[in-house]
N, C-alpha and C positions, 0 to 999 in steps of 0.2 A: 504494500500500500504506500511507503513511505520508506525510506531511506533512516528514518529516525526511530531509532526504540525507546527513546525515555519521552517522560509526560511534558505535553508543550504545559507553558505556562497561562495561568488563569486568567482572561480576559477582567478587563473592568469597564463601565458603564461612567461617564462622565455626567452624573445627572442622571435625570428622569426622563422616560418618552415623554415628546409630545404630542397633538396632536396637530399637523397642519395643514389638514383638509377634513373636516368632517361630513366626508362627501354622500355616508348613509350608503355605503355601495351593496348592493344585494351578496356581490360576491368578485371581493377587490383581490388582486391577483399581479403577475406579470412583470413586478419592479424591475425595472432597467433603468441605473444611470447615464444618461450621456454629460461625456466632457466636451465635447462638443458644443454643446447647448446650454451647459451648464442649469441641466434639468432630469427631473425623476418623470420616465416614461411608466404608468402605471396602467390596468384594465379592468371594466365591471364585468367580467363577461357574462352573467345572465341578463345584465341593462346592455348588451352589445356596445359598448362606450369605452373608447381607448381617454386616456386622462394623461394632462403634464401639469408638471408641479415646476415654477424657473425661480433656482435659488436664487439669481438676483433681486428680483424685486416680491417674491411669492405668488405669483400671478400663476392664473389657470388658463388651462385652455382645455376644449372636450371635442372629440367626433363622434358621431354617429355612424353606426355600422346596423345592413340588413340583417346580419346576424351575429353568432359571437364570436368576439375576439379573445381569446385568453394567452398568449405570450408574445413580444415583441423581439426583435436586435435589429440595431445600429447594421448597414453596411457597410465594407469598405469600399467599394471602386463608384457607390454612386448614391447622390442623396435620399434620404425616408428611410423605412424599412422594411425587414421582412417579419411577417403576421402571422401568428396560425387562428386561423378563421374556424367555424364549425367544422368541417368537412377538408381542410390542408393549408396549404403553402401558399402565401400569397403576397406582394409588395403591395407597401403603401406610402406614400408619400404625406407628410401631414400639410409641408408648403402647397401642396396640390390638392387639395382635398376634395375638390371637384371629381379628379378622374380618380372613380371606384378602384379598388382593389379585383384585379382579375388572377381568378386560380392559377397555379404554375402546378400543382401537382394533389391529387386527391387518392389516398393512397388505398380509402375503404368503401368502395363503391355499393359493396354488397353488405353494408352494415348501416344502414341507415337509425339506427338507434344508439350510435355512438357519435362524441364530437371529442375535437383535439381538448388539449385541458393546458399543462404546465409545460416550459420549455426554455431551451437555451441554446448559444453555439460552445464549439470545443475552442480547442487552441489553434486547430488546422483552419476555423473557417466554416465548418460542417454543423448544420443545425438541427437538435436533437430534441425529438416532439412526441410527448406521450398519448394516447388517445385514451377514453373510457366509458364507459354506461353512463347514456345521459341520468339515467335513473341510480346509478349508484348500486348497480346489483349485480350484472352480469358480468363474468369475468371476460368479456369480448375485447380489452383496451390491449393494448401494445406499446411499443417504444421504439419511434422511426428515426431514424439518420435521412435530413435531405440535402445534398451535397450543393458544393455553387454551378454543379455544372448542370443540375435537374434531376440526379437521380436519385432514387431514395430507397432505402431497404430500413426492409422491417426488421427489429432483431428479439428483445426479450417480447412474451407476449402471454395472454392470459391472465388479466389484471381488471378491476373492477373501476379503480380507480387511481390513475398514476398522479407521482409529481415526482419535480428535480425536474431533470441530473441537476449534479454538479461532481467537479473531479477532487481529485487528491492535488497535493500542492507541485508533485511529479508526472501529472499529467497520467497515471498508468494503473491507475483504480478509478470507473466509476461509480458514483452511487444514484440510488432510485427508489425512489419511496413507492410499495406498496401499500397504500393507503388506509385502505379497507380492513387488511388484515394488522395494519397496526404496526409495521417492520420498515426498516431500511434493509434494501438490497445493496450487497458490494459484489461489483466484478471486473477482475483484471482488463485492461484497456490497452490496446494496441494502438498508440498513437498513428501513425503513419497507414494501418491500412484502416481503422476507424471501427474495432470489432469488440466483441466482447466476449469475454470465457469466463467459465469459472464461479456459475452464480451462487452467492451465499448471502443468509440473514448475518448483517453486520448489527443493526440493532432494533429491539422490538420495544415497543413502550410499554411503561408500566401500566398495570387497570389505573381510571381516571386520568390518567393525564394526556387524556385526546388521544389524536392521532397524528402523523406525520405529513405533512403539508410542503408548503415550497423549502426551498435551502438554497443556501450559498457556501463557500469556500472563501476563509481571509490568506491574508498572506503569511502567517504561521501555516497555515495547511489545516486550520481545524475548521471542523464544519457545523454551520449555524443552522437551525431546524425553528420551521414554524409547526407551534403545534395548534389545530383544529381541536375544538373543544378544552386546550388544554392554558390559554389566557396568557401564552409566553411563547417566546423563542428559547432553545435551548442551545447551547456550545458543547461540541464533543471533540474529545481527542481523537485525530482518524485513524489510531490506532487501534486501541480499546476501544474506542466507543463512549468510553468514560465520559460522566459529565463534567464539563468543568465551570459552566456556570450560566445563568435563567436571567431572563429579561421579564416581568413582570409586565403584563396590558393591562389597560382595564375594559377588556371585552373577551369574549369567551373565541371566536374561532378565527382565528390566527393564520394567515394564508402564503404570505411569501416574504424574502428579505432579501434585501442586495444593499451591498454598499455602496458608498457616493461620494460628493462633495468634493469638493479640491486636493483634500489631502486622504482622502477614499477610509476615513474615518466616522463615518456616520453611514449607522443603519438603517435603511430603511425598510419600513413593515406593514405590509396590505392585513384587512381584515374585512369580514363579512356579517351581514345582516343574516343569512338565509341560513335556516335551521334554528334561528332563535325563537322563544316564546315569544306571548305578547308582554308577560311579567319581564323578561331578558333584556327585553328590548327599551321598557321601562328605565330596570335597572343598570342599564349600560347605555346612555347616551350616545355614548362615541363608537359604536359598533359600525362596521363598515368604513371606518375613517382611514388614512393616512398616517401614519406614525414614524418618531425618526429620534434616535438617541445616539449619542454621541461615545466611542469607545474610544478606549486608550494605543490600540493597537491598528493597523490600515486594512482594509479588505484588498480585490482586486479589481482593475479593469474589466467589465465581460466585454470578452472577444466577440469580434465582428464579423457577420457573415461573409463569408469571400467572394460572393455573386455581388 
């Protein structure tokens, strides 16, 4: 997994989360920082609505989508980005916002009761997109690689409900949250031809404490986990697994984090309305909001699709 056998050291929290959008999202998702824009690229995907947060001045901006968007990245050779929409792969341009998003690739033609969900690129370029049971039951979802040149292979599969990846700090362990069942998957990663061996439970949650949600990787190599239902991000060593230390929300289902800002020290953390009570929803104001705490240590750049 890692080159390193002893425990990384303990992250610390600079302050308290905030909240700086309390946008009410049904189901907020998708964090991508651009340094580019010096903005947090965010999405509701059951509101079909991509969201930016511009840390200059805190200004918003929203599009409207015929259907759902649930992950973004940044390109390298040309402006917008690339989308995973219900049904696949798709560019969009936000300057543009006029000319729709049209498919590049639709990888489940014969599953129309599934849509994409969580996602990212690697280090080569290549972007790595989980699909799942719109209904959260069947284990019909998968975990696709779509390359910049248009081609895409399916690889782990059999899942209810995916999220991740994210890599190890050596690029040569992925991880993938089975969701449903409650688990982190790890499996050896071949950089250069883009594959994966070797699947094993790296880590399962304890009862109560949700379930496993989006994640990120900092620059130590330890990896940060949103938990669903569980009202925190956790930090694990990508060794063990061990925890080495909890972020506190105050809202119960907890969706994704990436880091940002200029010095890629602040976290940022999508959260959801959907699956709360009406008493929940009461009790947690800021459900669905925007959140961003400030660590002691840096995250990373995510890498840009190659297309």
């Amino acid at each position: 997994m890692t080159s390193s056998a002893l425990p990384l050291p303990t992250p610390r929290c600079l302050g308290e989360p905030r909240c700086l959008w309390p946008a009410q999202a049904t189901l907020g998702e998708g964090t991508l920082w651009s340094p580019r824009e010096r903005a947090l690229y965010w999405v509701d995907i059951l509101e079909r609505t991509l969201h930016c947060w511009h840390a200059d001045d805190g200004s918003r901006r929203s599009w409207h989508f015929e259907e759902e968007i649930s992950a973004v990245a940044e390109r390298v050779n040309a402006p917008g980005l690339l989308v995973t929409l219900r049904r696949g792969f798709a560019f969009f341009d936000p300057a543009r916002p006029e000319r729709a998003p049209a498919y590049l690739h639709q990888p489940e033609p014969t599953l129309p009761g599934n849509r994409f969900n969580d996602g990212k690129c690697d280090a080569q370029g290549r972007f790595w997109g989980g699909t799942m049971d719109f209904a959260c039951e069947a284990p019909t979802g998968a975990l696709y690689r779509f390359d910049p040149d248009g081609q895409c292979t399916r690889h782990a599969h059999g899942f209810a409900v995916t999220n991740g990846p994210t890599w190890s700090a050596d690029g040569r362990t992925l991880y993938f949250n089975d969701t449903v069942r409650g688990r982190v998957l790890a499996y050896d990663f071949e950089p250069e031809a883009g594959t994966l061996s070797n699947e094993r439970e790296w880590l399962r949650f304890a009862p109560g404490d949700g379930v496993p949600d989006g994640m990120t990787t900092d620059a130590a190599g330890r990896i940060w986990i949103a938990h669903w239902g569980g009202a925190c991000v956790s930090c694990h060593d990508p060794v063990s697994a061990a925890e080495l230390s909890r972020i506190v929300l105050p809202t119960s289902h907890i969706t994704n984090c990436a880091f940002g800002g200029d010095d890629f020290c602040t976290l940022f953390i999508t959260s959801a309305c959907s699956g709360l009570s009406d008493a929940q929803r009461v009790a947690e104001p800021l459900a669905g909001g925007l959140f961003s705490v400030r660590i002691d240590s840096p995250g990373l750049p995510a890498p840009m699709f190659g297309g």
